[in-house]
mmCIF file as gemmi writes it, N, C-alpha and C atoms, coordinates in Angstrom:
data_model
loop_
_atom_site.group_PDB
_atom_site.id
_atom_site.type_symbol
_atom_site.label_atom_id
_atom_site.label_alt_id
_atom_site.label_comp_id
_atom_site.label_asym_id
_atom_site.label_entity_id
_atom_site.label_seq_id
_atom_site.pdbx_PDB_ins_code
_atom_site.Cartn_x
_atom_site.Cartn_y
_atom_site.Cartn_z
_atom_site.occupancy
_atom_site.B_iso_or_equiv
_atom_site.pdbx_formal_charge
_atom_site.auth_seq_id
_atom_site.auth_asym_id
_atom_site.pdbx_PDB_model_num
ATOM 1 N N . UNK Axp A 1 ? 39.484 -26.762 -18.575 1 0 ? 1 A 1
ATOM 2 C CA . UNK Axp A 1 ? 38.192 -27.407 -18.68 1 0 ? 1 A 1
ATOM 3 C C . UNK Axp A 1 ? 37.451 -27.344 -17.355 1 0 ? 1 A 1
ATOM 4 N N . UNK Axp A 2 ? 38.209 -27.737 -16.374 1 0 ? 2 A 1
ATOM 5 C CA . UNK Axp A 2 ? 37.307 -27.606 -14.737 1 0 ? 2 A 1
ATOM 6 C C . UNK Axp A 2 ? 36.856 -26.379 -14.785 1 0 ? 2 A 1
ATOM 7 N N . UNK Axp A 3 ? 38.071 -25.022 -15.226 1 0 ? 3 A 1
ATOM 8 C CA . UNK Axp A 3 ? 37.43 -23.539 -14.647 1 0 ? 3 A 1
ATOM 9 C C . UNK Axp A 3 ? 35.939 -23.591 -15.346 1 0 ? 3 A 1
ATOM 10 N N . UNK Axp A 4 ? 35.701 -23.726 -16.428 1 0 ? 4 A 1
ATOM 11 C CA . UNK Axp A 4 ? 34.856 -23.455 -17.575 1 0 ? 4 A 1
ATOM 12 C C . UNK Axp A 4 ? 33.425 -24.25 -16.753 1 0 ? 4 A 1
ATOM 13 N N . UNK Axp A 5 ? 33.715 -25.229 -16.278 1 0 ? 5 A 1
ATOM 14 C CA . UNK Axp A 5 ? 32.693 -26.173 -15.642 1 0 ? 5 A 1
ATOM 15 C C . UNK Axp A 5 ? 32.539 -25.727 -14.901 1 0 ? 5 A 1
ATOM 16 N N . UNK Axp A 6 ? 33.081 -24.753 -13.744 1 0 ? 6 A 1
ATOM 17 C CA . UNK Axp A 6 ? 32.523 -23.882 -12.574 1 0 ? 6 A 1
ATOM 18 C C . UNK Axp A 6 ? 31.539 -22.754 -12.553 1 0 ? 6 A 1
ATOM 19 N N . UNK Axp A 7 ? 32.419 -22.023 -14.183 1 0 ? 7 A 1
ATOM 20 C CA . UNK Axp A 7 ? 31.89 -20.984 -14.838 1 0 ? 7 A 1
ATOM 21 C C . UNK Axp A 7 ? 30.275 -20.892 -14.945 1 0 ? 7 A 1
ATOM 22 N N . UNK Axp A 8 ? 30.142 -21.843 -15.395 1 0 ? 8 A 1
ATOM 23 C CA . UNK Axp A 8 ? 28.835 -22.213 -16.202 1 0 ? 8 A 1
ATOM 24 C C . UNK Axp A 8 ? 28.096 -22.714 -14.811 1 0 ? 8 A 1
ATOM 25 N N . UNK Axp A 9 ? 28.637 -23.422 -14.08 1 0 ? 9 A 1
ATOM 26 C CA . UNK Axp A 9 ? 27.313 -23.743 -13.041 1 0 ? 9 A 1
ATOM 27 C C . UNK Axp A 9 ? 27.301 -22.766 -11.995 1 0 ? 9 A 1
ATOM 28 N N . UNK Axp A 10 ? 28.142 -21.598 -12.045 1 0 ? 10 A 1
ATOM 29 C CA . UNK Axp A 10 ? 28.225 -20.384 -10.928 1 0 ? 10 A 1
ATOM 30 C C . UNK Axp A 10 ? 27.232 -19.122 -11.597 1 0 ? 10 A 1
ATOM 31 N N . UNK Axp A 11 ? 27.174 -19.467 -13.086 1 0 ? 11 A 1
ATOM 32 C CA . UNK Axp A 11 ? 26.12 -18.773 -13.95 1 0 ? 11 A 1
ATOM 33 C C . UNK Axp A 11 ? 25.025 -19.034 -13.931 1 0 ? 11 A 1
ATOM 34 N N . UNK Axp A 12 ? 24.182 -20.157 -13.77 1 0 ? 12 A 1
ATOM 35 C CA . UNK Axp A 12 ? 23.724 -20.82 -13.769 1 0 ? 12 A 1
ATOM 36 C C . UNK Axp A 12 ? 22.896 -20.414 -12.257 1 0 ? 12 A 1
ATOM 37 N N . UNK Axp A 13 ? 23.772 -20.358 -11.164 1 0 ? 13 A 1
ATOM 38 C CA . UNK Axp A 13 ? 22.983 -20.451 -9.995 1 0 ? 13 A 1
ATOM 39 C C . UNK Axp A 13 ? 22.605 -19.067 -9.78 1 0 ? 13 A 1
ATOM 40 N N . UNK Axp A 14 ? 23.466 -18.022 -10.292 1 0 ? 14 A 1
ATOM 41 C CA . UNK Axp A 14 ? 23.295 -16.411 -9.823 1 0 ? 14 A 1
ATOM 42 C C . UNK Axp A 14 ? 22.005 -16.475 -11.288 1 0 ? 14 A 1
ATOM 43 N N . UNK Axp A 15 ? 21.472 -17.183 -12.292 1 0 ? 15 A 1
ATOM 44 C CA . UNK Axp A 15 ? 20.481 -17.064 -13.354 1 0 ? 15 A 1
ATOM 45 C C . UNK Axp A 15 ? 18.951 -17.156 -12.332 1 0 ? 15 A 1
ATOM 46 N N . UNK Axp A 16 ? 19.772 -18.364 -11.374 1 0 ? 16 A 1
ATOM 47 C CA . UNK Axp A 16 ? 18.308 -19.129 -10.836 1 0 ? 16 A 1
ATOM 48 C C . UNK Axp A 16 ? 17.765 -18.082 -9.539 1 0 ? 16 A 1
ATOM 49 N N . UNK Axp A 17 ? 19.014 -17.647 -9.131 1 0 ? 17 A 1
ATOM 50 C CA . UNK Axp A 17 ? 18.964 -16.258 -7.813 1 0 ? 17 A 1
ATOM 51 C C . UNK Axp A 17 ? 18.17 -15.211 -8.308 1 0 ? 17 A 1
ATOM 52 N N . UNK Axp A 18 ? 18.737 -14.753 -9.494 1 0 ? 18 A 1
ATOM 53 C CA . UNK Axp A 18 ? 17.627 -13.749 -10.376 1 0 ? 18 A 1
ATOM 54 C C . UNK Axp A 18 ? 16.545 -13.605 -10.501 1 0 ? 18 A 1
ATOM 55 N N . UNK Axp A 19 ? 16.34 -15.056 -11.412 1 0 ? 19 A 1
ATOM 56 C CA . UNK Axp A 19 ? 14.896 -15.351 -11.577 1 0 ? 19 A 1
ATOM 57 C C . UNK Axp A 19 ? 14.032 -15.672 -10.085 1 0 ? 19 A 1
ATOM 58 N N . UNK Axp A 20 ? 14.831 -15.89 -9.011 1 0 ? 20 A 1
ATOM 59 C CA . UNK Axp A 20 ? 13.703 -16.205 -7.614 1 0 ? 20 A 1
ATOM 60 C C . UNK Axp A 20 ? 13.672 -14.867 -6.946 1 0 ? 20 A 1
ATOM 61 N N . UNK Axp A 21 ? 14.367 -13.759 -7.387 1 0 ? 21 A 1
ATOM 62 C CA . UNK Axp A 21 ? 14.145 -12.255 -6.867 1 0 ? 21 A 1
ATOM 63 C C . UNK Axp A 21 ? 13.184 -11.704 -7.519 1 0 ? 21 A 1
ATOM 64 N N . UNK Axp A 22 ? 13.465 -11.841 -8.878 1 0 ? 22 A 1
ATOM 65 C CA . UNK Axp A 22 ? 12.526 -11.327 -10.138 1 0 ? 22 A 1
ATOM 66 C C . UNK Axp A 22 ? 10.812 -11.792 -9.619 1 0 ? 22 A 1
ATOM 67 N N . UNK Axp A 23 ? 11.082 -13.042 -9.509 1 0 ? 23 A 1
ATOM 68 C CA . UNK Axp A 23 ? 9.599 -13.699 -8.782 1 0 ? 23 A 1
ATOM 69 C C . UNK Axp A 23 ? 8.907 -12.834 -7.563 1 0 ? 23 A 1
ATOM 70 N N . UNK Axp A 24 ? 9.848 -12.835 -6.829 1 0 ? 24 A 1
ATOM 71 C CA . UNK Axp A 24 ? 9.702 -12.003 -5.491 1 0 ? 24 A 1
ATOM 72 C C . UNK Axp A 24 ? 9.177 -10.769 -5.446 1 0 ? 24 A 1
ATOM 73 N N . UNK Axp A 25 ? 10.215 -9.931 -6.368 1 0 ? 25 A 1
ATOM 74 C CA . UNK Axp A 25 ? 9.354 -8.1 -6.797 1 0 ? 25 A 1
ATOM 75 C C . UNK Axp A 25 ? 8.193 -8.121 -7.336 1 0 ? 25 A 1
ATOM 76 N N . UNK Axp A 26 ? 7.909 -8.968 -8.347 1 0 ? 26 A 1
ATOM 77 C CA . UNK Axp A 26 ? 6.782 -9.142 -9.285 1 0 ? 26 A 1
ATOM 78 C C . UNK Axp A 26 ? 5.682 -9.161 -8.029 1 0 ? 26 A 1
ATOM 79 N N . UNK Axp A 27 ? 6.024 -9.856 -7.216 1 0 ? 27 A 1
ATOM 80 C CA . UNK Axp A 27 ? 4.186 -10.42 -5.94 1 0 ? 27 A 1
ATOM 81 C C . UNK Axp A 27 ? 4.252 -9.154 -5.358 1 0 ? 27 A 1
ATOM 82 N N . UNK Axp A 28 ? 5.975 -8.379 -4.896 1 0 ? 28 A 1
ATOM 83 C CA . UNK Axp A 28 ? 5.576 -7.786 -4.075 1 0 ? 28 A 1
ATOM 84 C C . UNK Axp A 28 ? 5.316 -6.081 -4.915 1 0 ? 28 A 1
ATOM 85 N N . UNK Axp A 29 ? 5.313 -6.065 -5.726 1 0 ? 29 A 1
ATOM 86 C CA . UNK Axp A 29 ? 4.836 -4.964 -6.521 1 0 ? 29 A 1
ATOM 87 C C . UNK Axp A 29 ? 3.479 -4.735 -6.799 1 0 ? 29 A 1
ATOM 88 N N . UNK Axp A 30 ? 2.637 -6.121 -6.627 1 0 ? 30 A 1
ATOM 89 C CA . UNK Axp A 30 ? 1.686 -6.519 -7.271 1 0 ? 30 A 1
ATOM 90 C C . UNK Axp A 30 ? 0.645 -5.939 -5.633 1 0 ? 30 A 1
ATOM 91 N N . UNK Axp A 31 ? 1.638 -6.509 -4.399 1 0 ? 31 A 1
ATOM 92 C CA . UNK Axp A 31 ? 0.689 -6.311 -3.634 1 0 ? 31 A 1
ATOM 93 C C . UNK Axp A 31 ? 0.607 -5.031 -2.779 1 0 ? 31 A 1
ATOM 94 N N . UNK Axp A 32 ? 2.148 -3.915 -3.507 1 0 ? 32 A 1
ATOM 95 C CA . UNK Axp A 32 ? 1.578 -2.789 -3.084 1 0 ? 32 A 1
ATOM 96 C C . UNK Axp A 32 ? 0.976 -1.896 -4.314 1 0 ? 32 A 1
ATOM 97 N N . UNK Axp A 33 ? 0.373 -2.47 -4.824 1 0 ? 33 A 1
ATOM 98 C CA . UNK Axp A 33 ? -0.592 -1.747 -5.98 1 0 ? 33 A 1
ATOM 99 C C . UNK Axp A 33 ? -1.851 -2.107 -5.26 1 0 ? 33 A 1
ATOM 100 N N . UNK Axp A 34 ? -1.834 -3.634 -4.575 1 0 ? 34 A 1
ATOM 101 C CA . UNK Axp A 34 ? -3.468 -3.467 -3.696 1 0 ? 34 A 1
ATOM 102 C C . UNK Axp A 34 ? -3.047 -2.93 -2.922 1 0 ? 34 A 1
ATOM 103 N N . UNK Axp A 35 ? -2.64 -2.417 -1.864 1 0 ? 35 A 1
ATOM 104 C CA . UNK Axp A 35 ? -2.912 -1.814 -0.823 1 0 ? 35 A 1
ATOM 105 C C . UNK Axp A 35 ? -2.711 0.018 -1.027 1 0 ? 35 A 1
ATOM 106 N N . UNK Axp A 36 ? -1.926 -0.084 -2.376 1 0 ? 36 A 1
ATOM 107 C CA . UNK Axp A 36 ? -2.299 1.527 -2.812 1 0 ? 36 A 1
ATOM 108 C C . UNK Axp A 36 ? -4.008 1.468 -2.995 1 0 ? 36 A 1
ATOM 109 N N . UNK Axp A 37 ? -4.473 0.269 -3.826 1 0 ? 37 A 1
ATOM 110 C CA . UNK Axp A 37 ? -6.093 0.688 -3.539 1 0 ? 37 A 1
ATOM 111 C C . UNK Axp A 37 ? -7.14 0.417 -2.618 1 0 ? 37 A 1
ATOM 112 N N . UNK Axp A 38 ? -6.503 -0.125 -1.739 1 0 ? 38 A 1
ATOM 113 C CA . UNK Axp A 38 ? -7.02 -0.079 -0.331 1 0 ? 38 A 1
ATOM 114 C C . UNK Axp A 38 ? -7.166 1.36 0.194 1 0 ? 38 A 1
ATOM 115 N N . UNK Axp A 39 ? -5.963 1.86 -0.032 1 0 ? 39 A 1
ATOM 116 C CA . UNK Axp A 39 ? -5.54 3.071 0.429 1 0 ? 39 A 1
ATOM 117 C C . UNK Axp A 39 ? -6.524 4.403 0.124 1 0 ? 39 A 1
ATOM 118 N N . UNK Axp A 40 ? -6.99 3.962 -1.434 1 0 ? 40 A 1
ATOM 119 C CA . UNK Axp A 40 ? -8.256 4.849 -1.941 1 0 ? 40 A 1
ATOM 120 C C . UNK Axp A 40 ? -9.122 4.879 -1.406 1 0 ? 40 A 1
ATOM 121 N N . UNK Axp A 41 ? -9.504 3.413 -1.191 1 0 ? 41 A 1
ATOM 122 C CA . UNK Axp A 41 ? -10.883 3.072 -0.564 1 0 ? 41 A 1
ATOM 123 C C . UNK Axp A 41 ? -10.988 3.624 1.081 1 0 ? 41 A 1
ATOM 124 N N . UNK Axp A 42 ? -10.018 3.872 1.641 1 0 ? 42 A 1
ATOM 125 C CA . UNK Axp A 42 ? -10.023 3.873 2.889 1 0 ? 42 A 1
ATOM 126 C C . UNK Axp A 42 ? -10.23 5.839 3.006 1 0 ? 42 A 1
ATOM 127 N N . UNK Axp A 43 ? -9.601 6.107 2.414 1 0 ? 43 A 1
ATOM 128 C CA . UNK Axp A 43 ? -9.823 7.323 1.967 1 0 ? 43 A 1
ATOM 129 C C . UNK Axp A 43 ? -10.984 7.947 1.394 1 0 ? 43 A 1
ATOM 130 N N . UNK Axp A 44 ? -11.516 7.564 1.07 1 0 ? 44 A 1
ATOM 131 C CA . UNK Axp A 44 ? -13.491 7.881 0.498 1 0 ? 44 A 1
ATOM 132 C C . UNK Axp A 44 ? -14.137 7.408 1.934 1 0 ? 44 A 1
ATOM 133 N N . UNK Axp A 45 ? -13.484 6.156 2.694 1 0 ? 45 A 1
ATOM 134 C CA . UNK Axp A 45 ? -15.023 6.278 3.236 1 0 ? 45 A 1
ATOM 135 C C . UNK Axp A 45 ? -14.619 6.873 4.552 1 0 ? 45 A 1
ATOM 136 N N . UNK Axp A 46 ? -13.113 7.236 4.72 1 0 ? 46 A 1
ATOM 137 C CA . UNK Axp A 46 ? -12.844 9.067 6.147 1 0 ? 46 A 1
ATOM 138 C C . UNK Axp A 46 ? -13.379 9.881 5.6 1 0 ? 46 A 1
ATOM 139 N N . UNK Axp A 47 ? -13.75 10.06 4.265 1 0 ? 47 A 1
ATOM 140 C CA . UNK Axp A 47 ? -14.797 11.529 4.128 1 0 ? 47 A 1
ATOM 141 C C . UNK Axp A 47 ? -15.727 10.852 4.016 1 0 ? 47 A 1
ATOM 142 N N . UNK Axp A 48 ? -16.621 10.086 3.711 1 0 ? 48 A 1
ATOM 143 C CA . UNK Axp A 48 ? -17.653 10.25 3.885 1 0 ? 48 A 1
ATOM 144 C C . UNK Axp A 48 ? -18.316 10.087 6.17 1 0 ? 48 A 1
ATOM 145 N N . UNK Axp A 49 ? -17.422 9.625 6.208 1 0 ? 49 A 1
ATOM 146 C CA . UNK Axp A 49 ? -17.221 9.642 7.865 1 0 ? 49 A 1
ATOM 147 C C . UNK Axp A 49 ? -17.453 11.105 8.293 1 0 ? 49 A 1
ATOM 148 N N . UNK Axp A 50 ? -16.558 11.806 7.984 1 0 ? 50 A 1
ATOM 149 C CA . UNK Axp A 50 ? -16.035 13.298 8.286 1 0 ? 50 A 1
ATOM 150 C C . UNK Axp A 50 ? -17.625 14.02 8.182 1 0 ? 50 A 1
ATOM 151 N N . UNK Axp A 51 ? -18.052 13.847 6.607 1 0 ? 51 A 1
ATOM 152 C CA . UNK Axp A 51 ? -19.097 14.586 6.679 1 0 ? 51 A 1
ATOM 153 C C . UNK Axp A 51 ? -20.392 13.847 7.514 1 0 ? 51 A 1
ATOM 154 N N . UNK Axp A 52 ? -20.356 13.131 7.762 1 0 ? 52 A 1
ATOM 155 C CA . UNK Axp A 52 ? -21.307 12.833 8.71 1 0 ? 52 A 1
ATOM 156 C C . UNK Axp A 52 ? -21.342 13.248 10.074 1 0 ? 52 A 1
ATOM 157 N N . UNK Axp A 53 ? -20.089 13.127 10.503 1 0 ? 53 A 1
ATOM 158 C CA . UNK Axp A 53 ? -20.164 13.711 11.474 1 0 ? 53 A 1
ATOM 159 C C . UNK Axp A 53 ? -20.238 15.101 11.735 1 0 ? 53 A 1
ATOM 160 N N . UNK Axp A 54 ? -19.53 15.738 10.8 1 0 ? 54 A 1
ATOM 161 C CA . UNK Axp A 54 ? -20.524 17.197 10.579 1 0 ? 54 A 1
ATOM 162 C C . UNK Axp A 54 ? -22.096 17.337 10.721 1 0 ? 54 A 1
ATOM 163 N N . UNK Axp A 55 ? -22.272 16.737 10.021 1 0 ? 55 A 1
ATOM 164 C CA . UNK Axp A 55 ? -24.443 16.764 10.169 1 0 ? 55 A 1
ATOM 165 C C . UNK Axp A 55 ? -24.479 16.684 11.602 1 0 ? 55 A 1
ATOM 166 N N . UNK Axp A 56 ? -24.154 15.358 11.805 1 0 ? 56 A 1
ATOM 167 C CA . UNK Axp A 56 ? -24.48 15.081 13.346 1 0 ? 56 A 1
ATOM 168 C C . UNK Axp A 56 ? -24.196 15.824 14.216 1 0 ? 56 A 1
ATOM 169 N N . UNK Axp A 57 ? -23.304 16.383 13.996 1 0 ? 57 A 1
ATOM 170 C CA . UNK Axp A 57 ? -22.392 17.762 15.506 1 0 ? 57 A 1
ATOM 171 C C . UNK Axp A 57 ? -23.812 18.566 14.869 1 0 ? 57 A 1
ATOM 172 N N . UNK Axp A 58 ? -24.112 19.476 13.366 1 0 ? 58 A 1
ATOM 173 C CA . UNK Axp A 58 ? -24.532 20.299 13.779 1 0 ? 58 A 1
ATOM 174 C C . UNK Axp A 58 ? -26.823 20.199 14.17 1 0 ? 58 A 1
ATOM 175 N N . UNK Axp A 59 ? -26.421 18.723 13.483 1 0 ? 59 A 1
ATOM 176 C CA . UNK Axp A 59 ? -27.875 18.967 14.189 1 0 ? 59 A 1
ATOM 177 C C . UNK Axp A 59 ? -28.117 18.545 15.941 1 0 ? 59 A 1
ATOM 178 N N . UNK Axp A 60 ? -27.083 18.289 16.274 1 0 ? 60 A 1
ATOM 179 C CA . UNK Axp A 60 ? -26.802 18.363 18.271 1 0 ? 60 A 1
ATOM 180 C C . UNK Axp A 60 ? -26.762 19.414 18.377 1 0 ? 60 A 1
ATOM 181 N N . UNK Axp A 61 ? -26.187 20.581 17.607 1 0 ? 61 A 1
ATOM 182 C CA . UNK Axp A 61 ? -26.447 22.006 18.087 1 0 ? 61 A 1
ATOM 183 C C . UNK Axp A 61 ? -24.794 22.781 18.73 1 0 ? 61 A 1
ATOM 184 N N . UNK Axp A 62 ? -23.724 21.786 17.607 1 0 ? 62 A 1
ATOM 185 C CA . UNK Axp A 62 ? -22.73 22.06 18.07 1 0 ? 62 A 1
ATOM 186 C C . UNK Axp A 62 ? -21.506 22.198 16.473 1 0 ? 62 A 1
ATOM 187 N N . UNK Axp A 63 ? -22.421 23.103 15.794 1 0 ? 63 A 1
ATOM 188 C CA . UNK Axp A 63 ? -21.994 23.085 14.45 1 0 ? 63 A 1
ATOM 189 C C . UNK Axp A 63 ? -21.061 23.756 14.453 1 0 ? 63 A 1
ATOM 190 N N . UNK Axp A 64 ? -20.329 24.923 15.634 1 0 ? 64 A 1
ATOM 191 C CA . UNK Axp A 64 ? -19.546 25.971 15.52 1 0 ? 64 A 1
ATOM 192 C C . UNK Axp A 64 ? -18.037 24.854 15.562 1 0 ? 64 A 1
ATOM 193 N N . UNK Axp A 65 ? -18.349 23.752 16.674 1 0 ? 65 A 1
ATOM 194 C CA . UNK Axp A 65 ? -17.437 23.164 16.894 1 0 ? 65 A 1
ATOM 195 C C . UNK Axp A 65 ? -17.103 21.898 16.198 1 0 ? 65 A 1
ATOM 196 N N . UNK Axp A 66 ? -17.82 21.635 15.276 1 0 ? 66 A 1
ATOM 197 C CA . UNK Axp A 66 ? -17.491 20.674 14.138 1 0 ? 66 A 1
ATOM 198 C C . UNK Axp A 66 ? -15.615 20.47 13.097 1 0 ? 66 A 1
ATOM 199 N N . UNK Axp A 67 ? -15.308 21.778 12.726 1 0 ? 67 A 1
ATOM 200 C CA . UNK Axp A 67 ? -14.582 21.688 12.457 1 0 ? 67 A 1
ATOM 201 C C . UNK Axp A 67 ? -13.526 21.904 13.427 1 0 ? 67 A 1
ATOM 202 N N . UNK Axp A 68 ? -13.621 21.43 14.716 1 0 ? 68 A 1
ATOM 203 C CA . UNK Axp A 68 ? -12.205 21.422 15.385 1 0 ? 68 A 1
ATOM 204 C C . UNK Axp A 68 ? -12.666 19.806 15.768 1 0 ? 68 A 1
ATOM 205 N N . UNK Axp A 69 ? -13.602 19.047 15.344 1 0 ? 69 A 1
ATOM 206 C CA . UNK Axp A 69 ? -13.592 17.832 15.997 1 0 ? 69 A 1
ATOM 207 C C . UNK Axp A 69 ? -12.99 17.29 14.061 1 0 ? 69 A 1
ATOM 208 N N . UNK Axp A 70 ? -13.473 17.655 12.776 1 0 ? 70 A 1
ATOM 209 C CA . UNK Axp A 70 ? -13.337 16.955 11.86 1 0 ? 70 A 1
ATOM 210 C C . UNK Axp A 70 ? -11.948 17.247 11.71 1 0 ? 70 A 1
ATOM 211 N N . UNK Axp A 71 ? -10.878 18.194 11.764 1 0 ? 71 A 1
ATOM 212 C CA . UNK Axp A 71 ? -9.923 18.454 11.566 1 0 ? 71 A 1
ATOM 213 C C . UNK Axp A 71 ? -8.871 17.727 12.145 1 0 ? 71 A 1
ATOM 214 N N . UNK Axp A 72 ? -9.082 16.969 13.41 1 0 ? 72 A 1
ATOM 215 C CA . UNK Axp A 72 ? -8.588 15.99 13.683 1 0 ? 72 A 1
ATOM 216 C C . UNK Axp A 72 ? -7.249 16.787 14.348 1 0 ? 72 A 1
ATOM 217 N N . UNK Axp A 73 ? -7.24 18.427 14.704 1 0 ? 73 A 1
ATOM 218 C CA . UNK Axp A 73 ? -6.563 18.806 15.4 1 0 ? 73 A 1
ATOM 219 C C . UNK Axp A 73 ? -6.795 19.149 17.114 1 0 ? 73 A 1
């Protein structure tokens, strides 16, 4: 009868461990799905960056050298 009473409340606590991990992945799944779309967003507005600064190099009169400044090499 004692083992059985251990049983059950050692089940019991690895149920409650579960469920507070389960909790845990859920937020943190949740919050790299925002920062995957952060990630988009951040990404649209380096090109629209990029091409601007293209215009700008080539109306300074330095259009040859644009793509070694946008290339970021």
């Amino acid at each position: 009868m004692d083992g059985s009473i251990y049983l059950v409340g050692l089940g019991g606590l690895v149920s409650a461990l579960l469920s507070i991990i389960a909790y845990f992945l859920h937020y943190m799944h949740r919050d790299f799905r925002a920062v995957q779309a952060d990630m988009i967003q951040l990404r649209k507005e380096v090109g629209f960056i990029k091409v601007d600064l293209v215009r700008l190099l080539k109306v300074m009169g330095m259009g040859k050298a644009s793509s070694h400044f946008v290339s970021g090499s």
